[in-house]
C-alpha positions as CSV (number, residue, x, y, z in Angstrom):
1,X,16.5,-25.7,-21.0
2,X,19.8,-25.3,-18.8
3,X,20.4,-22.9,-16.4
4,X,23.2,-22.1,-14.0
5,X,22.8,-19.1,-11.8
6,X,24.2,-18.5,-7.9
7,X,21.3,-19.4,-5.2
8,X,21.1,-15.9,-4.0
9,X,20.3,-14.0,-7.4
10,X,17.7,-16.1,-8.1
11,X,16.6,-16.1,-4.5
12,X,16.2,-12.5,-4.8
13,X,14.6,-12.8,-7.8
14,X,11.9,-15.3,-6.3
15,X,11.3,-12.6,-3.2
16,X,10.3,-9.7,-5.6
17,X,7.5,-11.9,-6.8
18,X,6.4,-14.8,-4.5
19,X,4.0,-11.5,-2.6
20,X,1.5,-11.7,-6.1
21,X,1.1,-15.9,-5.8
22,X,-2.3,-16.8,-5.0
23,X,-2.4,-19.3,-2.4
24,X,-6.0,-21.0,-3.8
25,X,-7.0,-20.4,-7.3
26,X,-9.3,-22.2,-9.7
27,X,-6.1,-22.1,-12.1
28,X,-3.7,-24.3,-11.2
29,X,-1.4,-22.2,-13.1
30,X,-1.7,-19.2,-11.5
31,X,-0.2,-21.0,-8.5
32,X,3.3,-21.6,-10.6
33,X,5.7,-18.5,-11.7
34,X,6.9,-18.3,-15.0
35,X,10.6,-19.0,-15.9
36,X,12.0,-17.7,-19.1
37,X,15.8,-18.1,-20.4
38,X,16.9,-16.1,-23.3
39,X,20.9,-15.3,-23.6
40,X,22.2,-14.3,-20.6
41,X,19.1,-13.4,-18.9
42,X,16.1,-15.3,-16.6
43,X,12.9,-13.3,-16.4
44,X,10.5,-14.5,-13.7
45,X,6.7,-13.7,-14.2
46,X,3.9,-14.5,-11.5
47,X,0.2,-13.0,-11.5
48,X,-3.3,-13.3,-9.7
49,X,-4.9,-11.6,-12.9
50,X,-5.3,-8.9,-11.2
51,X,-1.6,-7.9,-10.2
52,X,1.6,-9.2,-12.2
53,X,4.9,-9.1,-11.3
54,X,7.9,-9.4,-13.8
55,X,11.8,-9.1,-12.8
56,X,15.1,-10.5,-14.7
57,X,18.2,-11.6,-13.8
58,X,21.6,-12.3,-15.1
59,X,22.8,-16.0,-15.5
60,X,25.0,-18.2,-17.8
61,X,22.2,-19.8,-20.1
62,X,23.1,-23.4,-22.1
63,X,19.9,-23.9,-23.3
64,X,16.8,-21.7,-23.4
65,X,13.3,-22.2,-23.4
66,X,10.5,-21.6,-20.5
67,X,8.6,-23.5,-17.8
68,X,6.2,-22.9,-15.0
69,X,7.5,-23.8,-12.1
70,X,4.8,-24.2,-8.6
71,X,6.2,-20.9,-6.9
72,X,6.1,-21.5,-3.6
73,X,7.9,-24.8,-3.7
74,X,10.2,-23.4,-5.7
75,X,11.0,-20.3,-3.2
76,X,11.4,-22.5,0.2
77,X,13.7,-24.8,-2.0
78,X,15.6,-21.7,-2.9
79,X,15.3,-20.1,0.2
80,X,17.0,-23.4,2.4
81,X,19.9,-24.0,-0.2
82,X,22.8,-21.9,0.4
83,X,24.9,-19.4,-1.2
84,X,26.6,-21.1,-4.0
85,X,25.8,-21.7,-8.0
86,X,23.1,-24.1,-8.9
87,X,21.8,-25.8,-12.0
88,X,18.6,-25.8,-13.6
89,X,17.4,-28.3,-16.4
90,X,14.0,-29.0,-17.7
91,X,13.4,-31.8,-19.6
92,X,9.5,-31.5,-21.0
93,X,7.3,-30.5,-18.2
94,X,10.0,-32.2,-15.6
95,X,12.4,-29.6,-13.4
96,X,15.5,-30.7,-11.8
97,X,17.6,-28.4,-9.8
98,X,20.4,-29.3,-8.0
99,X,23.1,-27.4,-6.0
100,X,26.3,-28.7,-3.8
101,X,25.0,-32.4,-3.0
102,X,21.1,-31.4,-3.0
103,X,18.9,-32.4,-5.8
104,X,15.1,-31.8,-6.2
105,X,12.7,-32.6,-9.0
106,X,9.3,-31.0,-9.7
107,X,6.7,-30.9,-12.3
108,X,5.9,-28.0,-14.1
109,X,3.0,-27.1,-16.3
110,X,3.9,-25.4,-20.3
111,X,4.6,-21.8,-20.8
112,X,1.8,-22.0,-23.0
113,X,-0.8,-22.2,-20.0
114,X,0.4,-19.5,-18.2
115,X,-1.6,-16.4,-19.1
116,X,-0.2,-12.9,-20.6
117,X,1.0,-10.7,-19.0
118,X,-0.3,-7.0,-19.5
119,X,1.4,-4.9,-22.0
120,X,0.3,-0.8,-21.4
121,X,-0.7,0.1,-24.8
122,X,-0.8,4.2,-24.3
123,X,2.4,5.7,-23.2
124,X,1.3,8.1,-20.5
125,X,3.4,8.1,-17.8
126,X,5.2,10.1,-14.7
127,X,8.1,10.2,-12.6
128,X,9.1,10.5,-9.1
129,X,11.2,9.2,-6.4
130,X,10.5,6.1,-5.4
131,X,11.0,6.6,-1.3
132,X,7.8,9.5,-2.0
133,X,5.5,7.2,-3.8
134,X,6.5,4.8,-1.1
135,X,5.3,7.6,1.6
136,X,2.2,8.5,-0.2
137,X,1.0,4.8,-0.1
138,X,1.5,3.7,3.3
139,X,0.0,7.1,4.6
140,X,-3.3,7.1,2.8
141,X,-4.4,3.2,2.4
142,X,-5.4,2.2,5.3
143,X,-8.4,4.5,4.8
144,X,-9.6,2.4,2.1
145,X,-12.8,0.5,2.2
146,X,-12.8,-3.4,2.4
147,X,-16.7,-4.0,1.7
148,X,-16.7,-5.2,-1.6
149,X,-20.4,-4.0,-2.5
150,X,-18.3,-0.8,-2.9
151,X,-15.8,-1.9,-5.5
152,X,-14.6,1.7,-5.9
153,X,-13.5,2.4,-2.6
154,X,-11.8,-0.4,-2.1
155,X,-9.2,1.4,-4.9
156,X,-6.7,3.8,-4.7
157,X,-7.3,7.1,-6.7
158,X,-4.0,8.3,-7.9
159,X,-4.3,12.0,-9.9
160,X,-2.5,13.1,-12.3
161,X,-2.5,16.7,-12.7
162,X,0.1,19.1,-13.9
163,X,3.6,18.8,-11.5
164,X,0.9,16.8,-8.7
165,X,-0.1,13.7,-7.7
166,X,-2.8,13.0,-5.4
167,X,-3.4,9.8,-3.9
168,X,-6.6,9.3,-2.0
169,X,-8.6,7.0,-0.1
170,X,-11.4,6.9,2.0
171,X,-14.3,4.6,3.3
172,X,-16.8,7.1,3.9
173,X,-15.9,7.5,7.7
174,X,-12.5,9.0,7.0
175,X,-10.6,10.0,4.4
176,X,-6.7,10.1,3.7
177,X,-4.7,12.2,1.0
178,X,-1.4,13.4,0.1
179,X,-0.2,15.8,-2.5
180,X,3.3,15.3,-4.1
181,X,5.2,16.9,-6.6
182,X,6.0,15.0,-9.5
183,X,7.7,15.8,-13.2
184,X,4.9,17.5,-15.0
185,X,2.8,15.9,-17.3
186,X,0.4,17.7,-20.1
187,X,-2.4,15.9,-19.3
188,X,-5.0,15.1,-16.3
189,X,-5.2,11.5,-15.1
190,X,-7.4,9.9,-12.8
191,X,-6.2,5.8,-11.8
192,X,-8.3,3.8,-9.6
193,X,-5.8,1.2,-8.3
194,X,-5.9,-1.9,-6.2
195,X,-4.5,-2.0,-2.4
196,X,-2.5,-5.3,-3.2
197,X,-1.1,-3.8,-6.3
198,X,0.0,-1.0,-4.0
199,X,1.0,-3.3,-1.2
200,X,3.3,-5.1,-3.2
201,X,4.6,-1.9,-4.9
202,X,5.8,-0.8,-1.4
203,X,7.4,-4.2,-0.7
204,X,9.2,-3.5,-4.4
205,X,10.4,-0.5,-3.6
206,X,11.8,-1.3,-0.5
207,X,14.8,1.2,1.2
208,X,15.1,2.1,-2.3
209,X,15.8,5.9,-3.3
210,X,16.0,5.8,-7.4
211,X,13.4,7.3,-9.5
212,X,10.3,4.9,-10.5
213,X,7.9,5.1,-13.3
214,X,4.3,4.7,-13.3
215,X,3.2,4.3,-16.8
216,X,-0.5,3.9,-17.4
217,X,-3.9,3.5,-19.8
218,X,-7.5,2.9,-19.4
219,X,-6.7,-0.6,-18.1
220,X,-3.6,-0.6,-16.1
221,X,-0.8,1.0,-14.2
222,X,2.7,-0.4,-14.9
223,X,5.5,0.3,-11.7
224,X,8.5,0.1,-13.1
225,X,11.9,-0.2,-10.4
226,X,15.2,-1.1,-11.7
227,X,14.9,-4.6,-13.7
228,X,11.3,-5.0,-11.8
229,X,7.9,-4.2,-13.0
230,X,4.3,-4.5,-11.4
231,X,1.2,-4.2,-13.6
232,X,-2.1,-3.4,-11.9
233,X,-5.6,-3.7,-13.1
234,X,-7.8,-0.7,-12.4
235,X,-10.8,-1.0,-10.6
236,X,-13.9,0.1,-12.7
237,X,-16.3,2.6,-11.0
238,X,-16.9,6.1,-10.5
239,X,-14.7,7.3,-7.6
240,X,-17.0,9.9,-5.2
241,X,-16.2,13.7,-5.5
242,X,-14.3,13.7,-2.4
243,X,-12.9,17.4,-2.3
244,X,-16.6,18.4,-1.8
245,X,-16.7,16.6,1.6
246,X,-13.3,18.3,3.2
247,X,-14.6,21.3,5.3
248,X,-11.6,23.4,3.9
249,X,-13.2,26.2,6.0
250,X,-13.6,24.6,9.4
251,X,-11.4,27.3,11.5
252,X,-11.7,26.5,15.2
253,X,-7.7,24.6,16.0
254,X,-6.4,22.3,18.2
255,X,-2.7,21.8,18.4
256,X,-1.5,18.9,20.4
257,X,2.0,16.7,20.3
258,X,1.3,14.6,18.2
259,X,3.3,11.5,20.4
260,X,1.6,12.7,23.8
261,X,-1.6,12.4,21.7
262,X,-1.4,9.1,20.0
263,X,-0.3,7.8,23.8
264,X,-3.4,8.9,25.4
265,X,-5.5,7.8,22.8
266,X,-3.9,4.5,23.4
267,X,-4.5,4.1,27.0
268,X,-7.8,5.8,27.3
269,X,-8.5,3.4,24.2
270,X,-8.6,0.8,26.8
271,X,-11.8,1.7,28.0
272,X,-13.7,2.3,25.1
273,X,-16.9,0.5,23.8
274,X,-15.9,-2.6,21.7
275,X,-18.2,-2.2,18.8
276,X,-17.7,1.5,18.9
277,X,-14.5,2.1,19.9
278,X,-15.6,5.5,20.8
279,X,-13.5,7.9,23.2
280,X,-14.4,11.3,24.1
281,X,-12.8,14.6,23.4
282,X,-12.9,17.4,25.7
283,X,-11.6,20.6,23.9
284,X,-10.4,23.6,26.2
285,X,-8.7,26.4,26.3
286,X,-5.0,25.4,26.4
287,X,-6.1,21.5,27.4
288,X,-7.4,18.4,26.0
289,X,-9.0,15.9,27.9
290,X,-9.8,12.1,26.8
291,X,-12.2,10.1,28.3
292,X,-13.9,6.4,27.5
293,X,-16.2,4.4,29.8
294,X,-18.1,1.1,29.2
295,X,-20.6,-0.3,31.9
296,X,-19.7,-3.0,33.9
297,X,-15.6,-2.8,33.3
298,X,-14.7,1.0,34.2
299,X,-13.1,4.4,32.4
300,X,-10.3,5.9,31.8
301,X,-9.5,10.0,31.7
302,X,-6.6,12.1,30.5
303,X,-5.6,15.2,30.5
304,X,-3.1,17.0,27.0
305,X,-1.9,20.3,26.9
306,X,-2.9,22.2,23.8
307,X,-3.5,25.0,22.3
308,X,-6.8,26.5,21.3
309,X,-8.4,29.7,21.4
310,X,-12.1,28.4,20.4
311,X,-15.4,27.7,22.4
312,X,-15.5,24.2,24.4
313,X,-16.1,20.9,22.1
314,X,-16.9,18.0,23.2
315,X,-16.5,15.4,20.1
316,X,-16.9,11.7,20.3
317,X,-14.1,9.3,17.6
318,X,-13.1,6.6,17.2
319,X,-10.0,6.0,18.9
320,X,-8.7,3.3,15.7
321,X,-9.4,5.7,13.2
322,X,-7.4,8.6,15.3
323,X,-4.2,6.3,16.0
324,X,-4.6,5.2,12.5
325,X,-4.2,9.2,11.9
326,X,-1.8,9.6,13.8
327,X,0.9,7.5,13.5
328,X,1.1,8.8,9.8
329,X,1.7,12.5,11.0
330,X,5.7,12.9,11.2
331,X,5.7,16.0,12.5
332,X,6.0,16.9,16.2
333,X,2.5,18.4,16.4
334,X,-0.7,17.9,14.5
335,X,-3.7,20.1,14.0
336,X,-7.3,19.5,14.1
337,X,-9.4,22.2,12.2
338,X,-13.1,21.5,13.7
339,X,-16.4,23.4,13.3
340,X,-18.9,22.0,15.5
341,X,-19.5,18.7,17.6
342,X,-21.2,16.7,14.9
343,X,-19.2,17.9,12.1
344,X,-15.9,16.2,9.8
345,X,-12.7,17.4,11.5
346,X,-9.5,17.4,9.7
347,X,-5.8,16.3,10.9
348,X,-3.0,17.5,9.4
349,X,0.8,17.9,10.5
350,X,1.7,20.9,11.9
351,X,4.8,21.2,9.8
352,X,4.7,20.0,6.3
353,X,7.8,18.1,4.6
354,X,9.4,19.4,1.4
355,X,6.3,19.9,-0.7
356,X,3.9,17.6,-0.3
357,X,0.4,18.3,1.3
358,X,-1.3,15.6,3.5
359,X,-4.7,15.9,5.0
360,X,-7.3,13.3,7.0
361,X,-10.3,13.6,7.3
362,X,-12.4,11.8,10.3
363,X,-16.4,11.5,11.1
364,X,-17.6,12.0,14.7
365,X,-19.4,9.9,16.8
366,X,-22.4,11.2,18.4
367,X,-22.3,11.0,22.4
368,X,-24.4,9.7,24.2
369,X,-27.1,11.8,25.6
């Protein structure tokens, strides 16, 4: 195989997949990416069996054929050579690459090892601007659970229904969704996706603004951007009937700024209990005060204007949970729709964009007596 291609193609190429690399693995070949030449293309392939990444490039091909190459040698190879055409030649399993005066030889392992990439065998899919997929991701996965005795948590639900996607997210302590519109589709669809998948599907998508295609069956989700694709496996488990926990009725609000608010969490935040994290919230007519103490250091107490017309609350949170709220809320003021002390509250903006929905939801704390 012969390849010659300019160092900052294929250096882009490298980028869009080096994220899915698995930096131990008891396959050596899963630490390699996959380099295939056919005509005038390459098409890099790199996987951690759960998540594969695929992307092509143009380039002037002598002699096809495919390799694995050990990616992250590769990449900093690539990365430190600079912008001007390079060569490529594999000889059996031996690489030599060479560009300018450099010249570097590696050993790869045969195509043959490297395992197959997923191919989505039912062609449901949807459609929607990349930048809003984008939004929808990085505003609801934090809320995610990490303990793996919960496998289904850990995922992110993505429903299909109608002109609406939902992705959702919780850990059981808080919950995050958002409602986008999308191109209608005839049938409901539930997908139960993995945060790296999603994680690296952001980093794909970048600053980019084109339309991207989820396609999808029982097994996978295929994200497909321009000449890149990412193929998650779903996570198998029964995802929790979340709508039944939002308290769609609670109807005592708060209205604060939403940047006043995150910046007394923060400070008051100081103060707070370690393993807790706990601050208190005093609700008032027209006021907000925040408050946090632990023994033996000191506390901390501010006062927020706001706006409520209910009885007196006082409501104990934890203050990572309300910044990780926060910060996701674009709009200059937020609402909290609260029933009573011990009770879920939810957070939502005060002003929605376009049409999508987003709602939090967040567990209390009890205070101490």
């Amino acid at each position: 195989m012969k390849i010659s291609i300019n160092q900052d193609k294929i250096f882009s190429s490298l980028q869009s997949i080096i994220g899915v690399v698995p930096t131990k693995s008891t396959f050596p070949v899963l630490a390699n990416v996959l380099l295939e030449a056919t005509k005038d293309k390459i098409k890099f392939s790199a996987t951690d069996l759960e998540v594969a990444i695929v992307t092509e490039t143009e380039a002037k091909i002598t002699n096809p054929g495919a390799i694995t190459i050990p990616a992250r040698q590769f990449f900093e190879i690539i990365k430190q050579l600079p912008s001007l055409p390079l060569d490529i030649e594999v000889n059996e399993n031996k690489i030599a690459i060479k560009c300018d005066k450099s010249r570097f030889n590696l050993i790869g392992i045969p195509k043959d090892e490297f395992p197959k990439i997923p191919e989505i065998k039912k062609d449901k899919q949807i459609k929607l601007l990349a930048s809003l997929l984008q939004s929808a991701i990085k505003k609801t996965l934090f809320a995610a659970a990490n303990d793996s005795s919960r496998p289904a948590l850990c995922g992110v639900l993505f429903q299909v229904n109608g002109d609406k996607l939902r992705v959702v997210t919780t850990d059981g302590r808080r919950l995050a969704l958002m409602e986008s519109r999308i191109s209608p589709v005839s049938q409901k669809s539930e997908l139960l996706i993995p945060p790296k998948g999603l994680n690296l599907v952001n980093k794909m998508i970048g600053s980019s603004d084109q339309e991207i295609i989820v396609k999808f069956d029982e097994n996978y989700s295929q994200f497909i951007l321009g000449n890149t694709q990412l193929f998650a496996r779903h996570i198998e488990g029964v995802y929790p009937e979340y709508d039944k926990f939002i308290p769609w009725s609670n109807d005592r609000i708060v209205t604060v700024n939403t940047e006043i608010f995150a910046a007394g969490v923060r400070r008051v935040a100081v103060f707070s209990d370690t393993f807790t994290s706990m601050i208190k919230l005093n609700i008032m007519a027209d006021s907000l005060d925040l408050s946090s103490r632990t023994a033996d250091i000191g506390e901390a107490f501010e006062s927020l204007a706001a706006k409520y017309g209910g009885e007196e609350m006082e409501i104990g949170y934890n203050a990572n949970y309300l910044l990780d709220i926060i910060k996701n809320v674009e709009s200059d003021e937020l609402n909290i729709y609260l029933s009573a002390p011990l009770a879920a509250a939810i957070v939502r903006p005060s002003q929605e964009k376009d049409d999508n929905k987003l709602v939090y939801l967040i567990m209390p704390i009890r205070l101490p007596e």
